[in-house]
ZAKOLVEX-711921 format. One record per atom (N, C-alpha, C): atom name; x, y, z; residue in one letter. Coordinates in pm, whole numbers. Example, Ala and Ser with C-alpha at 12.3 -4.5 7.8 and 13.67 -1.06 7.14 Angstrom:
REM residues 2
<atomo: N&u: 1319&v: -569&w: 780&residuo: a>
<atomo: CA&u: 1230&v: -450&w: 780&residuo: a>
<atomo: C&u: 1320&v: -330&w: 780&residuo: a>
<atomo: N&u: 1285&v: -225&w: 708&residuo: s>
<atomo: CA&u: 1367&v: -106&w: 714&residuo: s>
<atomo: C&u: 1290&v: 3&w: 787&residuo: s>
REM end
This chain:
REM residues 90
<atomo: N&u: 28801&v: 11029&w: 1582&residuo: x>
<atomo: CA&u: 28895&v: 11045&w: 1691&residuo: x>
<atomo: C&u: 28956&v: 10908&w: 1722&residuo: x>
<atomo: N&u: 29091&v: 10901&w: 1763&residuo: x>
<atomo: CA&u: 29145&v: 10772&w: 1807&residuo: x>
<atomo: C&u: 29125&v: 10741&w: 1900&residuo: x>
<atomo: N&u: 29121&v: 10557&w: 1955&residuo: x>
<atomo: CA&u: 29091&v: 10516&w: 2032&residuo: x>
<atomo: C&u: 29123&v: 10566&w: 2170&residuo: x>
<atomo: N&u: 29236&v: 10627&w: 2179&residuo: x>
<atomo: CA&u: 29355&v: 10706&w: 2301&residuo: x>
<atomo: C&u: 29304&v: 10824&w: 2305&residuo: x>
<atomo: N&u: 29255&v: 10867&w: 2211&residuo: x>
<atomo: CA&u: 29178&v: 11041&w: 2226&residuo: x>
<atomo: C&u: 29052&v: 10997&w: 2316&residuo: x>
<atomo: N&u: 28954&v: 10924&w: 2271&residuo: x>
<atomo: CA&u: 28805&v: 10901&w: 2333&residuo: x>
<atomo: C&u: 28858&v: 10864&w: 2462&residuo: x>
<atomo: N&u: 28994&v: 10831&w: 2510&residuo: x>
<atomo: CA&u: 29013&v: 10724&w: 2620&residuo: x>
<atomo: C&u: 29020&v: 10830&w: 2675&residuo: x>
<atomo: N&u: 29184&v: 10895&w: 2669&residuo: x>
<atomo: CA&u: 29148&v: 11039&w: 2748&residuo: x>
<atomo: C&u: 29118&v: 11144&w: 2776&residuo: x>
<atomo: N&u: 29030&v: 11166&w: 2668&residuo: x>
<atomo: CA&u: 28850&v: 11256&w: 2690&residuo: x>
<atomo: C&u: 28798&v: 11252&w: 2792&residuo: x>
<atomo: N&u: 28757&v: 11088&w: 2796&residuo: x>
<atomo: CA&u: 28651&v: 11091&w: 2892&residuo: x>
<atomo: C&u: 28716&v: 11033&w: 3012&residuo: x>
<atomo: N&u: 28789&v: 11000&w: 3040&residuo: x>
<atomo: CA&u: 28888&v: 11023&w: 3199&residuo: x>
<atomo: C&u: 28902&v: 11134&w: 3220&residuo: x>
<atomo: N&u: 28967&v: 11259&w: 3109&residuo: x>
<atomo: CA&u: 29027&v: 11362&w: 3162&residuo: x>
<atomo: C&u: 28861&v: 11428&w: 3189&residuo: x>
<atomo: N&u: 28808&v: 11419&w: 3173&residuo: x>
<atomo: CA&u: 28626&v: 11493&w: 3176&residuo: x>
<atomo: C&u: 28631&v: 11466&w: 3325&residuo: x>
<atomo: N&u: 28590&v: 11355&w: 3327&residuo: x>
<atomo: CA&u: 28526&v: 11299&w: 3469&residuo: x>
<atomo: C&u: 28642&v: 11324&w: 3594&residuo: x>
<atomo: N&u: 28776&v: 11363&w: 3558&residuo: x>
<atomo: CA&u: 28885&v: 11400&w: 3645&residuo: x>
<atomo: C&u: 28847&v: 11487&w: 3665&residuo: x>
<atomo: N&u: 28844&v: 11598&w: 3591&residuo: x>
<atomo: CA&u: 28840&v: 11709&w: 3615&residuo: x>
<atomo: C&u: 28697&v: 11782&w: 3694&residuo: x>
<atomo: N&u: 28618&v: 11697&w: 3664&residuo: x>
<atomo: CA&u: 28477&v: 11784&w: 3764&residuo: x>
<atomo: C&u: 28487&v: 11724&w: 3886&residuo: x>
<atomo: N&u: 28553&v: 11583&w: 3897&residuo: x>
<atomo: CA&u: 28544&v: 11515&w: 4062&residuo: x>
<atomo: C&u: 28627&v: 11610&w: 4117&residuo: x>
<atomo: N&u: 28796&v: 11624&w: 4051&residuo: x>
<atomo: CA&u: 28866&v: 11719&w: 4113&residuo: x>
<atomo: C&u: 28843&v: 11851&w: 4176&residuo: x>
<atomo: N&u: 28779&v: 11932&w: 4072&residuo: x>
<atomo: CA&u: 28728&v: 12042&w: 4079&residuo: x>
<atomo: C&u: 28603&v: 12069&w: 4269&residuo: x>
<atomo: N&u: 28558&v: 11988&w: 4212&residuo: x>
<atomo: CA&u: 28498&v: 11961&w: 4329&residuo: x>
<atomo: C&u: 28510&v: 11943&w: 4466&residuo: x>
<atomo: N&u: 28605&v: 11817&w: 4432&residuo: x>
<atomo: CA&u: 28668&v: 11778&w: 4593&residuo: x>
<atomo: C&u: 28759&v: 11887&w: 4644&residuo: x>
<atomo: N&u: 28870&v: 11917&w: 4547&residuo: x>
<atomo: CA&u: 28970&v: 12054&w: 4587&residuo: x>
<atomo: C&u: 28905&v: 12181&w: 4646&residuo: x>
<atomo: N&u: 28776&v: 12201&w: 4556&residuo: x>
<atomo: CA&u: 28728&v: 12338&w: 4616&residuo: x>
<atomo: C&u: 28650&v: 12328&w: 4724&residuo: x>
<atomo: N&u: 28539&v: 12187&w: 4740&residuo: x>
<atomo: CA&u: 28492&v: 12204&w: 4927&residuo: x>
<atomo: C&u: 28611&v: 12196&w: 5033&residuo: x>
<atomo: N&u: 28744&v: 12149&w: 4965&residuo: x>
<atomo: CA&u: 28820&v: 12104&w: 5118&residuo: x>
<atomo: C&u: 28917&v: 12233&w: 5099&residuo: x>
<atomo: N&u: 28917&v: 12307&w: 4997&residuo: x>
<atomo: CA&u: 28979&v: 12473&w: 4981&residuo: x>
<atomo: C&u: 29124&v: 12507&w: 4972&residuo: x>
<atomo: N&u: 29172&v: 12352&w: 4974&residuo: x>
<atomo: CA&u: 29308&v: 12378&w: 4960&residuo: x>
<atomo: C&u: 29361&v: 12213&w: 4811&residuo: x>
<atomo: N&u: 29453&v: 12243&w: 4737&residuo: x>
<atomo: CA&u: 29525&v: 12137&w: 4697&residuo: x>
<atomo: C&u: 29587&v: 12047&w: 4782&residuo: x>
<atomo: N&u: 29598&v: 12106&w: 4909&residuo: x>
<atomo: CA&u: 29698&v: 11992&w: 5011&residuo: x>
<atomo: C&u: 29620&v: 11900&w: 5109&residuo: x>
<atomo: N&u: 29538&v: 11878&w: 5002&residuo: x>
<atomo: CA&u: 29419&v: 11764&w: 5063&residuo: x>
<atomo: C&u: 29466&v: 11580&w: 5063&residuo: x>
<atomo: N&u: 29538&v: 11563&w: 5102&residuo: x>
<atomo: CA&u: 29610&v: 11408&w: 5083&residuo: x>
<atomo: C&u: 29574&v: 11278&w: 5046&residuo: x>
<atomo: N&u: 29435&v: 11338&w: 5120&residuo: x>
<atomo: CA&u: 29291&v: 11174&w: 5068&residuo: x>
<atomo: C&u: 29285&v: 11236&w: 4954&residuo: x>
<atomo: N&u: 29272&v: 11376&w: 4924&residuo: x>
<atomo: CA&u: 29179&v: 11342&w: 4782&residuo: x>
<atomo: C&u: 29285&v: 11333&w: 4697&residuo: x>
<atomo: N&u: 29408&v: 11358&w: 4707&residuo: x>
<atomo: CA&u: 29477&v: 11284&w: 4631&residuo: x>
<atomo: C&u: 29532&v: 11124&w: 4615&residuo: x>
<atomo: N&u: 29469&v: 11070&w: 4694&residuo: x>
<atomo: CA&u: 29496&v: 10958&w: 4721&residuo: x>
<atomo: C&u: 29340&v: 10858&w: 4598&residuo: x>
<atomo: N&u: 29254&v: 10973&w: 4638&residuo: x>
<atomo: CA&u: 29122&v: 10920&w: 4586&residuo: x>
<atomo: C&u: 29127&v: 10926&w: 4445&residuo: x>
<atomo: N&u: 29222&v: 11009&w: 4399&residuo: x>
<atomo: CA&u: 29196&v: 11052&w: 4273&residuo: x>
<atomo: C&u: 29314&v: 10941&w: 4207&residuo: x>
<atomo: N&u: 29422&v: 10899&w: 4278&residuo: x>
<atomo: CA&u: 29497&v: 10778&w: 4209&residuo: x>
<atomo: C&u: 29432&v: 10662&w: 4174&residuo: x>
<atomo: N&u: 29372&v: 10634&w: 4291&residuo: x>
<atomo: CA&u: 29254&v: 10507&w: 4283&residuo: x>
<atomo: C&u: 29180&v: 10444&w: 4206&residuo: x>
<atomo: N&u: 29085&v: 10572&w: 4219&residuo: x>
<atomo: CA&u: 28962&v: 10607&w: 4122&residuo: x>
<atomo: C&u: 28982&v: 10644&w: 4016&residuo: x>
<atomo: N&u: 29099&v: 10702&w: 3961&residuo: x>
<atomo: CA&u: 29074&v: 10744&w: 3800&residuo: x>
<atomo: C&u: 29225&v: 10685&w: 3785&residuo: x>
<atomo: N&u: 29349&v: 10680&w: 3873&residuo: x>
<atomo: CA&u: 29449&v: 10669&w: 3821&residuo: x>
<atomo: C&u: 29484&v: 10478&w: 3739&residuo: x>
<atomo: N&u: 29442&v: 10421&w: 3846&residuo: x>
<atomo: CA&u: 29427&v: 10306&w: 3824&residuo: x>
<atomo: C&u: 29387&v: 10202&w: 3727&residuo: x>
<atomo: N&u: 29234&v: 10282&w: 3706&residuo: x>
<atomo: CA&u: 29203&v: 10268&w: 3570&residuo: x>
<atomo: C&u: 29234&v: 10309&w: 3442&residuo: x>
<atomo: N&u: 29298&v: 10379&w: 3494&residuo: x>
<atomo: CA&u: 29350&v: 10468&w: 3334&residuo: x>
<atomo: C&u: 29462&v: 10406&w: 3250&residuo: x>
<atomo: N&u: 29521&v: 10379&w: 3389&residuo: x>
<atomo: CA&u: 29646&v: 10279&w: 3371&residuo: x>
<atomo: C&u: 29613&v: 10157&w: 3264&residuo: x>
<atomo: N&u: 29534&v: 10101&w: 3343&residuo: x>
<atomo: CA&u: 29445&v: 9975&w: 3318&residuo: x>
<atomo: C&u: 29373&v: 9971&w: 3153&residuo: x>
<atomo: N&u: 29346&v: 10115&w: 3168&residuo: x>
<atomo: CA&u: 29273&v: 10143&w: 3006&residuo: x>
<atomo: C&u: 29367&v: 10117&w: 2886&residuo: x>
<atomo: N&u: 29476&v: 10213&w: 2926&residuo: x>
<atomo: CA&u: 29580&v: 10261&w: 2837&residuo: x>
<atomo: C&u: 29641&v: 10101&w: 2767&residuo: x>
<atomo: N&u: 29678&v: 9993&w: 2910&residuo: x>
<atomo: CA&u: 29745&v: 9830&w: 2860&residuo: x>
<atomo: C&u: 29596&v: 9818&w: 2780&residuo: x>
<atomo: N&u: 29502&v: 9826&w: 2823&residuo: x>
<atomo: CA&u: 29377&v: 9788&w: 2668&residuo: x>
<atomo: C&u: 29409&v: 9861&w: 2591&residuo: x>
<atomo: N&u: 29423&v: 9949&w: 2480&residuo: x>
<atomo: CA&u: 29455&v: 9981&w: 2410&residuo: x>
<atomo: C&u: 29558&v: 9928&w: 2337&residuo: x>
<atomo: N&u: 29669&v: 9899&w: 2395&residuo: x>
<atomo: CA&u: 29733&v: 9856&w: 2311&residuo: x>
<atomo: C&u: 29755&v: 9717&w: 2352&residuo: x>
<atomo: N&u: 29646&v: 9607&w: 2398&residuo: x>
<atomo: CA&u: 29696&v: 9441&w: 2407&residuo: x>
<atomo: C&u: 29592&v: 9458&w: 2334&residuo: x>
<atomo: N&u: 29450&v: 9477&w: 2354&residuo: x>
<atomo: CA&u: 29353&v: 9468&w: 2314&residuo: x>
<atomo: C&u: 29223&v: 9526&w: 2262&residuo: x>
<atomo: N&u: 29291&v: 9612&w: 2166&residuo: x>
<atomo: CA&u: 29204&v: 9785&w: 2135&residuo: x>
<atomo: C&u: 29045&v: 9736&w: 2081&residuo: x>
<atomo: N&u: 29037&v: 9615&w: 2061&residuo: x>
<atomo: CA&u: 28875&v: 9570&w: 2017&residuo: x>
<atomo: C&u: 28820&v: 9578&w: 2130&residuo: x>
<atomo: N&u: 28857&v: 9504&w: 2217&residuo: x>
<atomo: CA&u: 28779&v: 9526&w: 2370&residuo: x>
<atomo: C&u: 28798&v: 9628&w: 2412&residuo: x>
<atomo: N&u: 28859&v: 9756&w: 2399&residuo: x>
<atomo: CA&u: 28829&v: 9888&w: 2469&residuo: x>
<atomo: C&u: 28737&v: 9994&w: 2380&residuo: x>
<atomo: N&u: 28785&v: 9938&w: 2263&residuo: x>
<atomo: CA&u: 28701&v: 10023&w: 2175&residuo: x>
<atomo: C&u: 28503&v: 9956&w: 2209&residuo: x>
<atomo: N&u: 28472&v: 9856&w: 2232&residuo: x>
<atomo: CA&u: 28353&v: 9812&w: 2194&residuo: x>
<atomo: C&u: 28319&v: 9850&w: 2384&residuo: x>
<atomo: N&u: 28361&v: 9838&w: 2483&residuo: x>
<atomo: CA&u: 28365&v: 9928&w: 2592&residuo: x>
<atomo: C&u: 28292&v: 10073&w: 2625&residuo: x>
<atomo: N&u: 28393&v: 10130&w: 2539&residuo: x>
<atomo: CA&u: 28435&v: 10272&w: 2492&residuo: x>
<atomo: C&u: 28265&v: 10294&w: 2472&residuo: x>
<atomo: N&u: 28197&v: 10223&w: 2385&residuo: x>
<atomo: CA&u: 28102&v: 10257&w: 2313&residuo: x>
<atomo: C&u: 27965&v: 10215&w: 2347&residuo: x>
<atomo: N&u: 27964&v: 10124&w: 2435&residuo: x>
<atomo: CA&u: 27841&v: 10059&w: 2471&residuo: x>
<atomo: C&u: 27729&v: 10162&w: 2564&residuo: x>
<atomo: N&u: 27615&v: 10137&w: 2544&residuo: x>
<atomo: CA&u: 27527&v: 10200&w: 2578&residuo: x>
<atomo: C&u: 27451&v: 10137&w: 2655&residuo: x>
<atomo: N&u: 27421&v: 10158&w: 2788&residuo: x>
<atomo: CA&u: 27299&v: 10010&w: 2860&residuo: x>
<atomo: C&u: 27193&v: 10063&w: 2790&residuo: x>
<atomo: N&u: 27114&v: 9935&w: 2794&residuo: x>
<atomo: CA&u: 26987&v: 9900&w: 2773&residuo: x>
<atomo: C&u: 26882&v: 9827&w: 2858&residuo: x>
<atomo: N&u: 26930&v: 9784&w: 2941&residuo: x>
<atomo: CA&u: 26881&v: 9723&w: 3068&residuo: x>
<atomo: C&u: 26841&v: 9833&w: 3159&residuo: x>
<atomo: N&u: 26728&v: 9827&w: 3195&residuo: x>
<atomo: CA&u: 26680&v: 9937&w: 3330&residuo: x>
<atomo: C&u: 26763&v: 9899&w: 3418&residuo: x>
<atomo: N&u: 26790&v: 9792&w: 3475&residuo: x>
<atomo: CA&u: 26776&v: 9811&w: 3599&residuo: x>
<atomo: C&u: 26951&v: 9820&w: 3663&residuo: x>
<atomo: N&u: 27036&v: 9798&w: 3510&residuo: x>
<atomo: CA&u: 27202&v: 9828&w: 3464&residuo: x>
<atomo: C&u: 27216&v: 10047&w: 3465&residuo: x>
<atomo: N&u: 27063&v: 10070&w: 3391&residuo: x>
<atomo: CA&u: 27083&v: 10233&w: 3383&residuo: x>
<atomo: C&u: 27068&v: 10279&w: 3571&residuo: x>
<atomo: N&u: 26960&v: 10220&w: 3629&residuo: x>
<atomo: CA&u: 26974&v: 10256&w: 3791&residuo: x>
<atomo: C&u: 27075&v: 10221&w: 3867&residuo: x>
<atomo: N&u: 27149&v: 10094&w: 3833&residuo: x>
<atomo: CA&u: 27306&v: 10091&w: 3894&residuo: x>
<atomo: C&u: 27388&v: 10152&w: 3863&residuo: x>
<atomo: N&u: 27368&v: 10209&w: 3734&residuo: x>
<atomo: CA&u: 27496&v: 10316&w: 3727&residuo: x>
<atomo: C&u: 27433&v: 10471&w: 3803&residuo: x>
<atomo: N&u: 27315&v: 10519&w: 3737&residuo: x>
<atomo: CA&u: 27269&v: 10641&w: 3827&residuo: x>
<atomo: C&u: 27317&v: 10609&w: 3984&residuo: x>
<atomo: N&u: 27307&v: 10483&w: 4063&residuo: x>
<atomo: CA&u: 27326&v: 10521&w: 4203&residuo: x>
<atomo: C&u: 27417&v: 10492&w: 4219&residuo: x>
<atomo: N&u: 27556&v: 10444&w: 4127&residuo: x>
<atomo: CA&u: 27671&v: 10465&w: 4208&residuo: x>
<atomo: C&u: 27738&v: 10545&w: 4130&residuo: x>
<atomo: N&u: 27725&v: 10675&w: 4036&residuo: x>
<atomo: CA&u: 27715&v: 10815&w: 4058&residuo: x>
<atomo: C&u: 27687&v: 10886&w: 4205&residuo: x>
<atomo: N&u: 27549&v: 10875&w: 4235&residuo: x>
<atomo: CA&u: 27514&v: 10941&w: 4331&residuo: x>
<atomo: C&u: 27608&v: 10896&w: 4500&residuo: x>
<atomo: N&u: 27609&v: 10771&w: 4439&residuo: x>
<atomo: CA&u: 27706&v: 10726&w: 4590&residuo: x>
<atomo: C&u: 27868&v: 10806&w: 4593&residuo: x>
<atomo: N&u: 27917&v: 10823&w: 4396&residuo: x>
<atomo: CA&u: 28085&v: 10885&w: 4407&residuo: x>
<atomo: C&u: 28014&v: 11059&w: 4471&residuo: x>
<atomo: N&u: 27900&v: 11089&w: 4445&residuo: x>
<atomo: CA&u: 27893&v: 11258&w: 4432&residuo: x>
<atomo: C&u: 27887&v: 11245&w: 4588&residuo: x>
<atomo: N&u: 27838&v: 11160&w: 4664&residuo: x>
<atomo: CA&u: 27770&v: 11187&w: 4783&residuo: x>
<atomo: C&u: 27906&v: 11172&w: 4920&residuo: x>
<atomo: N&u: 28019&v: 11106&w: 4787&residuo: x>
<atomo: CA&u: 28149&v: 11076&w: 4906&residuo: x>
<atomo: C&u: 28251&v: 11195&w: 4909&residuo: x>
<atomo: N&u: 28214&v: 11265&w: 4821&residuo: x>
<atomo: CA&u: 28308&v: 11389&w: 4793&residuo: x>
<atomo: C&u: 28241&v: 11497&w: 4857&residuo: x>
<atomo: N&u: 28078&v: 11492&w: 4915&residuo: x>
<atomo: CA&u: 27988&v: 11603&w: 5005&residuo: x>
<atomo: C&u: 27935&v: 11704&w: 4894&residuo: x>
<atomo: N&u: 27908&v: 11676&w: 4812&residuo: x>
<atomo: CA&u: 27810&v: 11713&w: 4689&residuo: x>
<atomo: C&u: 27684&v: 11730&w: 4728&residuo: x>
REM end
């Protein structure tokens, strides 16, 4: 798969279940924060991703791919998961 496919895979993944989420506890699309949240949080970076790709596709690709190995790098990411699930009322 190309570097731009894996890119927006896994943005469009993680869009889509935060979305899913936030849209259906607040029951309507005409939710304004969470569209606001969702520029932020995924739009921003994506942006951000996309100029890596094409200034610097070694550094997004080796990104793209890294795996922690550090405990205490795997519990900072588990809790600020739990901190994005816990701001949306998950």
């Amino acid at each position: 798969m190309s570097l731009r496919g894996q890119l927006i895979r896994r943005f469009g993944g993680g869009l889509v279940v935060i979305a899913a989420a936030m849209f259906l506890l607040a029951g309507s699309l005409r939710f304004w924060q969470g569209w606001c949240f969702l520029i932020l949080a995924w739009g921003l970076p994506f942006l951000f991703a996309l100029w890596a790709a094409k200034q610097d596709p070694q550094l997004l690709e080796r990104r793209l791919r890294i795996k922690e190995k550090s405990l205490q790098q795997m519990v900072f990411n588990l809790l600020g998961t739990g901190i994005l699930f816990s701001t949306i009322g998950l």
